[in-house]
Each structure stands twice: as C-alpha cells, then as structure tokens.
C-alpha positions as CSV (number, residue, x, y, z in Angstrom):
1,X,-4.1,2.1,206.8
2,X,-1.6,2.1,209.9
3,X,-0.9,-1.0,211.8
4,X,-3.0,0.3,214.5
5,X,-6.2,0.4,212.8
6,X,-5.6,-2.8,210.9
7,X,-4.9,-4.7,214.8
8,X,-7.8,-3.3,215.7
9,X,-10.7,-3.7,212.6
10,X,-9.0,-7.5,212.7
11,X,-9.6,-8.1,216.6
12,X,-13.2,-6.8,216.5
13,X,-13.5,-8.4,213.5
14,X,-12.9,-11.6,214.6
15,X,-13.9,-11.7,217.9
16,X,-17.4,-10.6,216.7
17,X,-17.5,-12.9,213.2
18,X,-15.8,-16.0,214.9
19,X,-18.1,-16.2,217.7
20,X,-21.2,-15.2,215.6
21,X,-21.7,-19.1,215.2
22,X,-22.4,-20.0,218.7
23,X,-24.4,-17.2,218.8
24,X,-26.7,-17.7,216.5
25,X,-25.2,-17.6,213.3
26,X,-25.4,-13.4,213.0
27,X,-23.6,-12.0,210.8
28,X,-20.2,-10.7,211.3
29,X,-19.5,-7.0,211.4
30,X,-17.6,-5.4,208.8
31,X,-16.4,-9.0,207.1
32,X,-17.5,-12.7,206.5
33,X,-16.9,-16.2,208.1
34,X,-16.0,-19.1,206.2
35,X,-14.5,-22.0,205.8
36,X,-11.4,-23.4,203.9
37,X,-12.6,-25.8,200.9
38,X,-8.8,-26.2,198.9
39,X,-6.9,-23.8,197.9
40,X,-6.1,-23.3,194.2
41,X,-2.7,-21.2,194.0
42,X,-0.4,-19.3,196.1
43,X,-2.9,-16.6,195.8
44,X,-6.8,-18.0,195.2
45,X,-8.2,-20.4,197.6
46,X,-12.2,-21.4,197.6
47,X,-13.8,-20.6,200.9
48,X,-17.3,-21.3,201.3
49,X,-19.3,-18.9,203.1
50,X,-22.7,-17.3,202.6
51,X,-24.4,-20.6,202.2
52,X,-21.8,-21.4,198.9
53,X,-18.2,-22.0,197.8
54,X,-16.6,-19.1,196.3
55,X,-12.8,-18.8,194.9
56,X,-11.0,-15.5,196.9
57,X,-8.2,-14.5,195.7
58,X,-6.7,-12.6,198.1
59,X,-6.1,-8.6,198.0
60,X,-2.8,-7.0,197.5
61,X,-0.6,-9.8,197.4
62,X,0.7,-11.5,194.2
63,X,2.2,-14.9,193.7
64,X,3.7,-16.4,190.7
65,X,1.6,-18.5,188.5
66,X,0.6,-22.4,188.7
67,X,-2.7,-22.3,187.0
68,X,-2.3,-19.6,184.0
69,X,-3.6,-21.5,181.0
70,X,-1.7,-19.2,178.7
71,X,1.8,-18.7,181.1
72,X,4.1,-21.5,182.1
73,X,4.4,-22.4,186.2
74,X,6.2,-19.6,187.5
75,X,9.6,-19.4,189.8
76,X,8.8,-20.9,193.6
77,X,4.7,-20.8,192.1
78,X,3.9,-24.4,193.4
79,X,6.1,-23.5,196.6
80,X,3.5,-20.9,197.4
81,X,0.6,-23.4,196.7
82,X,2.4,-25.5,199.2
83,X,2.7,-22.9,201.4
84,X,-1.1,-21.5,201.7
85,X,-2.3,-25.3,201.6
86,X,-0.2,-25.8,205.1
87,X,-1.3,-22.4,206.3
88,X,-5.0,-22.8,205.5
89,X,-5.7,-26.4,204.9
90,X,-9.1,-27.4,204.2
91,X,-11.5,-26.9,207.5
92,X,-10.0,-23.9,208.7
93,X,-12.4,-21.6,209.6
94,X,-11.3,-17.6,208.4
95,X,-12.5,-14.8,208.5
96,X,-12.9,-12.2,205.5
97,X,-12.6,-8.5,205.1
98,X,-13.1,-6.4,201.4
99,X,-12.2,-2.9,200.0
100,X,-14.0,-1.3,197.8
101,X,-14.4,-3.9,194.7
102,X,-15.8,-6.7,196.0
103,X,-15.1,-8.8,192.8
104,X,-12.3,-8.5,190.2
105,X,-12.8,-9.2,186.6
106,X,-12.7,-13.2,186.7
107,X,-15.2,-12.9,189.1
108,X,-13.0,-14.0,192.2
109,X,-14.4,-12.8,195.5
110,X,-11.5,-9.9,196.7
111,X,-10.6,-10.3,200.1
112,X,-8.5,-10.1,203.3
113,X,-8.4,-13.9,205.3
114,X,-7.8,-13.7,208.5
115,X,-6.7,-17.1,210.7
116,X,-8.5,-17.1,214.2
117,X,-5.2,-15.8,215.5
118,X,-5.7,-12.5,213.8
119,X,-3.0,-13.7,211.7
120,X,-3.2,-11.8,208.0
121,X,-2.9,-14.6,205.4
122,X,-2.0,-12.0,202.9
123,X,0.7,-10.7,204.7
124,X,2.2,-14.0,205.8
125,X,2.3,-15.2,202.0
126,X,4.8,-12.0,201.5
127,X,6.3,-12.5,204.8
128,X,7.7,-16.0,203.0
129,X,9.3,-14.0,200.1
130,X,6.6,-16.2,198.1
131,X,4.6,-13.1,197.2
132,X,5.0,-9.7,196.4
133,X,2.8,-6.3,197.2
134,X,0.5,-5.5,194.4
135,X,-1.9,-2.4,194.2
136,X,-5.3,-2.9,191.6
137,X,-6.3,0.3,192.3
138,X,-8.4,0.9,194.6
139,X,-8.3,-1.8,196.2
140,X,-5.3,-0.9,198.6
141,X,-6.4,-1.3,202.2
142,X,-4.1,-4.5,203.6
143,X,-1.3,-2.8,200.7
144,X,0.9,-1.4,203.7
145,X,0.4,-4.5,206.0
146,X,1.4,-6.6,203.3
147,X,4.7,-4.6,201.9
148,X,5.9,-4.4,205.6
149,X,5.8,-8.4,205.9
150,X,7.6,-8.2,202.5
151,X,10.3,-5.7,203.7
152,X,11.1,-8.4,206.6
153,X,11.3,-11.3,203.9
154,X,13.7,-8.6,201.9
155,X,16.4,-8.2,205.0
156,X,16.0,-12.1,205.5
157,X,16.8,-13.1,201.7
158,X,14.2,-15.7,201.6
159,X,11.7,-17.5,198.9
160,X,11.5,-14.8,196.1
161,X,14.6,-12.6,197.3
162,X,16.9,-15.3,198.1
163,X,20.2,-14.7,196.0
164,X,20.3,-18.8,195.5
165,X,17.0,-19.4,194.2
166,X,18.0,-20.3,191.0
167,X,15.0,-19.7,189.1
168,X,14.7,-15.8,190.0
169,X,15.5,-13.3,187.2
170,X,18.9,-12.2,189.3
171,X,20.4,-15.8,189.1
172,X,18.9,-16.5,185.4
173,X,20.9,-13.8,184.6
174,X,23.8,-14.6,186.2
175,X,23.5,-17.7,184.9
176,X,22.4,-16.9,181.1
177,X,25.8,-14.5,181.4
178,X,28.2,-17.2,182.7
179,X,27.0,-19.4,180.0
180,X,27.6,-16.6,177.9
181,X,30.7,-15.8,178.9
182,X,31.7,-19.7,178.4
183,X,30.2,-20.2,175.2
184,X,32.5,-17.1,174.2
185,X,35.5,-18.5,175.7
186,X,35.1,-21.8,174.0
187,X,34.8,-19.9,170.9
188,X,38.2,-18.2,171.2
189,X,39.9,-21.2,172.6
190,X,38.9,-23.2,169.2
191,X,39.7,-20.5,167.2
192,X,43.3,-19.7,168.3
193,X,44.0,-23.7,168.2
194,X,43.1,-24.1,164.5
195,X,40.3,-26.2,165.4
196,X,38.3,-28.1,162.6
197,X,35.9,-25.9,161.0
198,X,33.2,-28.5,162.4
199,X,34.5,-27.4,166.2
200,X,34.3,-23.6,165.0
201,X,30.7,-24.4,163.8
202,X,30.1,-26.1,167.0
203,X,31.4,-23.4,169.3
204,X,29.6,-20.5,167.0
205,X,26.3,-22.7,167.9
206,X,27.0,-22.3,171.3
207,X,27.7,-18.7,171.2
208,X,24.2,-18.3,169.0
209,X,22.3,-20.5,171.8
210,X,24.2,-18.8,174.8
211,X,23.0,-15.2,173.3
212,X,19.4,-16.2,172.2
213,X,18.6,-16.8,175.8
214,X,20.7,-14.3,177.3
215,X,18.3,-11.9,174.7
216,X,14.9,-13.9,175.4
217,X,16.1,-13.3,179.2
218,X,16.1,-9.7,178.6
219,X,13.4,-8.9,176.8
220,X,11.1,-11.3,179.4
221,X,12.2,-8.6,181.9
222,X,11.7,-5.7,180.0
223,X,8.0,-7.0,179.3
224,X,7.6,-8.3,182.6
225,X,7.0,-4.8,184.3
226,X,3.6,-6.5,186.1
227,X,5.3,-9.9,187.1
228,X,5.8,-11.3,190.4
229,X,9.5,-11.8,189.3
230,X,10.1,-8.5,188.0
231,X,8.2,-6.8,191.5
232,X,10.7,-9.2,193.1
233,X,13.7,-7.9,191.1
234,X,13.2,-4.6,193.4
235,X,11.4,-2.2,190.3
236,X,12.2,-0.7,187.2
237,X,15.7,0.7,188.3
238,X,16.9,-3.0,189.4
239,X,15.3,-4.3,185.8
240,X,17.3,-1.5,184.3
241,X,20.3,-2.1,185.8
242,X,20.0,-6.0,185.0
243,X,18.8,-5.3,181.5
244,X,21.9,-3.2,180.8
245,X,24.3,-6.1,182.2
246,X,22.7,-8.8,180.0
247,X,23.0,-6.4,177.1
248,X,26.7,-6.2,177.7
249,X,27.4,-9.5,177.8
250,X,25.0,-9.8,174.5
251,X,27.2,-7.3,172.5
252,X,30.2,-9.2,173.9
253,X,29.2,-12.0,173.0
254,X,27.8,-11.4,169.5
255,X,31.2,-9.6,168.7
256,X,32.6,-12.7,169.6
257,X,30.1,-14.6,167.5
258,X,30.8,-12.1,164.3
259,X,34.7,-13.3,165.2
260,X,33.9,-17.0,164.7
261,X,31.4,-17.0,162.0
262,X,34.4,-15.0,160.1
263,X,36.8,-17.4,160.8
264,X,34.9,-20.4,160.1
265,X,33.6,-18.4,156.7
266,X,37.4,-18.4,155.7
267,X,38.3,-21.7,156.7
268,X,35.2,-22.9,154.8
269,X,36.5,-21.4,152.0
270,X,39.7,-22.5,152.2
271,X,38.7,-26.1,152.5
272,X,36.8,-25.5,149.6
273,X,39.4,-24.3,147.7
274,X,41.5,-27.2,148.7
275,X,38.9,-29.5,147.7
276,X,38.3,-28.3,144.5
277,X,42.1,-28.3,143.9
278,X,42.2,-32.0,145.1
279,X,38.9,-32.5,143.0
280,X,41.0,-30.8,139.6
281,X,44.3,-33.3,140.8
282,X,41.9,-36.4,141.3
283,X,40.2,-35.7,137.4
284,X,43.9,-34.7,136.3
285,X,45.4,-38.2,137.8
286,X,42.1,-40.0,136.8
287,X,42.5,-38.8,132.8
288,X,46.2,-39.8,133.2
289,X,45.4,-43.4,134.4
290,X,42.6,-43.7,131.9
291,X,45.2,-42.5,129.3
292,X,47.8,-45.0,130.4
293,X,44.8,-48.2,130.9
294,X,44.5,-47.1,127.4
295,X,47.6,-47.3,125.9
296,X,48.4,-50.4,127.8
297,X,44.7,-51.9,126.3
298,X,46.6,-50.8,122.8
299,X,49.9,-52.7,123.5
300,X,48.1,-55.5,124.5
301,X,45.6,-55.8,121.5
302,X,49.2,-55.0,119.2
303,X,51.1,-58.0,121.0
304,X,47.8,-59.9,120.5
305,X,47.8,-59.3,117.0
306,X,51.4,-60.1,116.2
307,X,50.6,-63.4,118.1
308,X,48.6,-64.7,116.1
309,X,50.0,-63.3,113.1
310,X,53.4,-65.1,114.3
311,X,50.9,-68.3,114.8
312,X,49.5,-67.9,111.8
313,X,53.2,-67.2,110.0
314,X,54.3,-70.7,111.7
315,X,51.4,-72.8,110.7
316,X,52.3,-71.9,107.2
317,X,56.0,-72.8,107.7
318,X,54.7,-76.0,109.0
319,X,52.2,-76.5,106.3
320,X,54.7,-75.5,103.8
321,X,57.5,-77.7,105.5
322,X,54.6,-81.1,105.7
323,X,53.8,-80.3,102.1
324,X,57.5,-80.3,100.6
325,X,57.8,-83.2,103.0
326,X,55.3,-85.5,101.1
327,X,56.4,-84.1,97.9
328,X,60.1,-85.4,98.5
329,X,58.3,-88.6,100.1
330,X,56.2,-88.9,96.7
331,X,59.8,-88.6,94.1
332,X,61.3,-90.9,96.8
333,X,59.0,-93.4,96.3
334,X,58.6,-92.9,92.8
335,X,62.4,-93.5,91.8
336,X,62.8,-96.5,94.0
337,X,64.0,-100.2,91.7
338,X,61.4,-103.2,91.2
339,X,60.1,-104.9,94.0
340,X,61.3,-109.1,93.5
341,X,58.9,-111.3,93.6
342,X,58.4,-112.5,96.9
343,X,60.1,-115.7,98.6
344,X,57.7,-118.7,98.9
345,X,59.3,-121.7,100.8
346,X,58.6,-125.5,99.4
347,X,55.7,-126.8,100.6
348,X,57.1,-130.3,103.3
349,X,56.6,-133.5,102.4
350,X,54.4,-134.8,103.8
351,X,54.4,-137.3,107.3
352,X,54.6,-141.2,107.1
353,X,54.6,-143.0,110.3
354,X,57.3,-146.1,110.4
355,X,55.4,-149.8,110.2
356,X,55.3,-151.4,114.2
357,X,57.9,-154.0,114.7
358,X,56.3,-157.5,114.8
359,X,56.1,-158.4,118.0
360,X,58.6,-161.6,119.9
361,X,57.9,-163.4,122.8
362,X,60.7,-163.6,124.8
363,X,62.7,-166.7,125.5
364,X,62.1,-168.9,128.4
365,X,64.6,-168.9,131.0
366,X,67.0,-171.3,130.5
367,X,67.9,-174.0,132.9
368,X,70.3,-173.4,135.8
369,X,73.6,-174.7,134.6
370,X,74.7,-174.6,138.1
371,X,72.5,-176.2,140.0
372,X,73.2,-175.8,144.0
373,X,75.9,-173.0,143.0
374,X,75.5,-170.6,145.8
375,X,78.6,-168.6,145.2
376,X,79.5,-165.3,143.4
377,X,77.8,-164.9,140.2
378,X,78.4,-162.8,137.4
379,X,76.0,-162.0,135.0
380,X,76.2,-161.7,131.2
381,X,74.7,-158.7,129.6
382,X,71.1,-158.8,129.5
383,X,71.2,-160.3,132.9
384,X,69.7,-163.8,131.9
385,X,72.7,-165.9,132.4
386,X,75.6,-166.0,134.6
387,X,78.8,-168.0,135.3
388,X,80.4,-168.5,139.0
389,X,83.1,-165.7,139.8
C-alpha cells in the first residue's frame, strides 16, 4: 500500500471512528475504536472495544520476547514493553484497522492502532529500532509503512541496530570472538612458560568454555531465521557472513585447544612418570630403612643378650668369689688355738662405815689474865688465848 493511501484510509478513518462517540456511538468505517486497557509486550496490548477487552497484537511488526513461556526475555524485549506502555498508556483511546485475518492462531485480534494523531503505533515501534517488519502472509497491508520507519531507525543505528547494544547478535559475537581469541591467547601464553599442568588444565577450560558459546552463538543464529534478532542482523547474507566469522574463530580456537590438551596430556604423563619413579625411590629408600631398623633391632637384642650373659657371668664370679670366701673364713676359724677361760675380777670387800667420835664439850673460856690490857695482842693457835705484843 503506498503512503498515500495509507495517509488517507488513516485520516478518514479516524476522523470518522474518533468522532463516532459524540455522535452517537456509530460505528466507525472501515476499523474499530477502543480504548487502551495495559499493554502486554512490545507487540500485544489489550484494548477494549466492541463492548469487551481483547489482546491485539499488532500486524506486521515483531518485537523480541518478554512473555514466551518456552523462550527466555529477549534483547531490548522489556525496552519495547517500556516503550508501547509510554506510547499507549492505559486510557488512550485508538483506533483499529485489520487485513484479511482478523485473528491469528492464539486467538489475538490482528490489527493496525492508530493514536488520534494518525500516528501508526506499528510503525513507530520499528521507527525505535525495537521492532522489526514481519510478513504472516497475507496479512501485509501496514508491511511497507512499517519497513520504511525501520529503514530510518537503520541509518540512525538505534534500539535493535545500534552497534553498542550489547545484547544484539553482532556484539555477542564480537564478544563470544574476543573472549575466544583471549581464552586462546592465555592458552599459548601458559604453554610457552612451562606453566603447571593445573594452569594448562585451567587455560584448556577456558578455551573449551570460550568455544562452547562461541558454537551455541552460532548455531542460535543459524536456527534463528524467524527471530527478531536475526531480522535485525540484516537477513540470511548478514547471518552468513557472521556465522562464517564465528566459525573461524571456532576452528582457531579448537586448534588451539587440540595444542593444549596435547601438551597438558604429555606433561601429565610425565608427572606421572616422575611420580611413579619417586613412588619406586620412596619403596626402594623405605625397604632400605626398614632393613637398617632391622639390623639395628638385631644389634640391639645381640648387645642385650651379652649383657646379661656378662651379668649373669659376674654374679657367678661373685658367687663363686662369696663362697671361697666363707670356705677360707670356715678353715680360718677352724684352725684357730683354745679360747682361755675368761678373766673374772675379785669380788670387793665389802663397805664398813668408821664408829662416830664421842662427842667433847668444849672448854670454857678461860679468865682474862690481863685484865684492863688494852694493847697489842697476840694470839696462840686456836685463837683462845693470847699474851700482850
């Protein structure tokens, strides 16, 4: 349909369907009115009109998935959710035009919403780079309107086409190729520095991981033919060209991978060569020091042994030195001469205690035979008399 006739079934459209209300309530030619209940995802809103609330999901415009119970939230998915909640929040009275299916196998109402400014919801959704142009044949009326506004958010680089989103298939693969291209450099880097065969392990992992999503990568674009992301990509030439880049950088990389795993495989078995040399030294050095604890449990039970028997060899010295001992004792004793008799002193005589002296008064002084003498006397022994001196 050109733009012409689009402008044109969209201004009678809504100038006849959005005043049909305040005339009346008639219905509008060639279309529906409604109203905004929520919106769902970037490309289903519910909309009541006809007396109900019906889900539309809106024709020839696909947006990456939010809601797909069997498929994980798609790239920029809940930014174009975002986006058709802001352009048609709840309240906003649209209008509604359909192709030739009115309803699509999930029974979702097929349409073209119109704002009351003519403006093409399905259009601006692409116009945002959050969509792409689809074609379920034959529904294809707004197709052209809506790959134009997709062409303008092409040249501007934005939402879906912009070379910085980092969850598009373009970066993912730039990405799941740098990584690549690190893990294999890592790899290399251990393997020319002799690194432990636990660091060439570690760097083969990374390798292994790097590769398993640069593959997983690939093959999700080679499936994804009918994606939003792989419409995005620019088509099956684009997907090619990307496909054949990531399976460069795969064969690259496994090569690399092959190098590793070879050259941990012969350091393994080096190391286990070693060990079981140091294994065969250890049971080697272990039988020796077993053989030497035993000869030295020998030596010691040999010096035990002459111990005692050196004890045993003194004791019987000993014995035989206590015995000729008392033997020479006994013939010493034997050939001694007669004891004498033993010395008994006399018995004393006995005590008699001398008779007492009788006993004698003593004399009674004698007169003084110098009377009135008052000189010098000298006494005669005994000290009863005196003369004059």
């Amino acid at each position: 349909m050109s733009r012409h006739k689009v402008v044109r079934r969209i201004t009678l459209f809504l100038t006849a369907a959005l005043a049909a209300p305040l005339a009346g309530c008639a219905e509008a030619p060639d279309g529906e009115v409604g109203t905004v209940v929520r919106v769902i995802d970037g490309d289903t809103l519910v909309i009541n009109f006809d007396g109900e609330d019906q889900r539309v999901r809106l024709l020839n415009v696909d947006t990456p998935e939010t809601k797909h119970p069997d498929k994980p939230v798609e790239c920029l998915g809940p930014e174009a959710t975002t986006f058709l909640e802001n352009l048609t929040p709840a309240g906003t009275k649209v209008g509604l035009d359909f192709d030739v299916e009115r309803t699509d196998q999930y029974d979702r109402v097929l349409a073209a919403v119109f704002l009351e400014d003519r403006t093409l919801v399905n259009a601006e959704v692409a116009r945002n780079g959050l969509g792409v142009p689809v074609v379920f044949e034959p529904n294809r009326e707004y197709f052209d309107e809506v790959q134009e506004a997709y062409t303008e958010a092409s040249a501007q680089q934005i939402g879906l086409l912009d070379p910085a989103a980092e969850c598009t298939l373009p970066v993912q693969a730039t990405q799941a190729m740098a990584d690549l291209a690190k893990a294999t450099e890592a790899a290399g880097a251990a393997s020319s520095a002799g690194g432990t065969v636990a660091a060439l392990a570690a760097a083969a992992g990374g390798v292994a991981v790097a590769i398993a999503s640069a593959k997983a990568l690939r093959e999700a674009i080679a499936a994804g033919s009918n994606t939003v992301l792989w419409t995005a990509l620019g088509g099956a030439s684009a997907a090619d060209d990307l496909t054949n880049k990531l399976s460069s950088a795969i064969s690259s990389g496994e090569a690399s991978l092959a190098s590793t795993q070879q050259v941990v495989a012969d350091r393994e078995l080096a190391e286990k060569a070693a060990a079981e040399a140091a294994e065969a030294q250890a049971v080697i050095e272990a039988a020796a020091a077993e053989e030497q604890a035993q000869a030295a449990a020998v030596a010691v039970e040999a010096e035990r042994v002459q111990r005692e028997a050196d004890l045993r060899a003194e004791a019987e010295r000993v014995a035989a030195n206590l015995a000729a001992a008392a033997d020479a004792e006994r013939d010493r004793i034997a050939n001694l001469p007669p004891v004498p008799a033993p010395y008994v002193p006399p018995a004393p005589a006995p005590y008699v205690a001398p008779a007492p002296a009788p006993y004698v008064a003593p004399a009674p002084p004698a007169a003084d035979p110098y009377p009135g003498y008052t000189g010098p006397r000298c006494y005669a022994p005994g000290g009863k008399t005196y003369r004059p001196c």
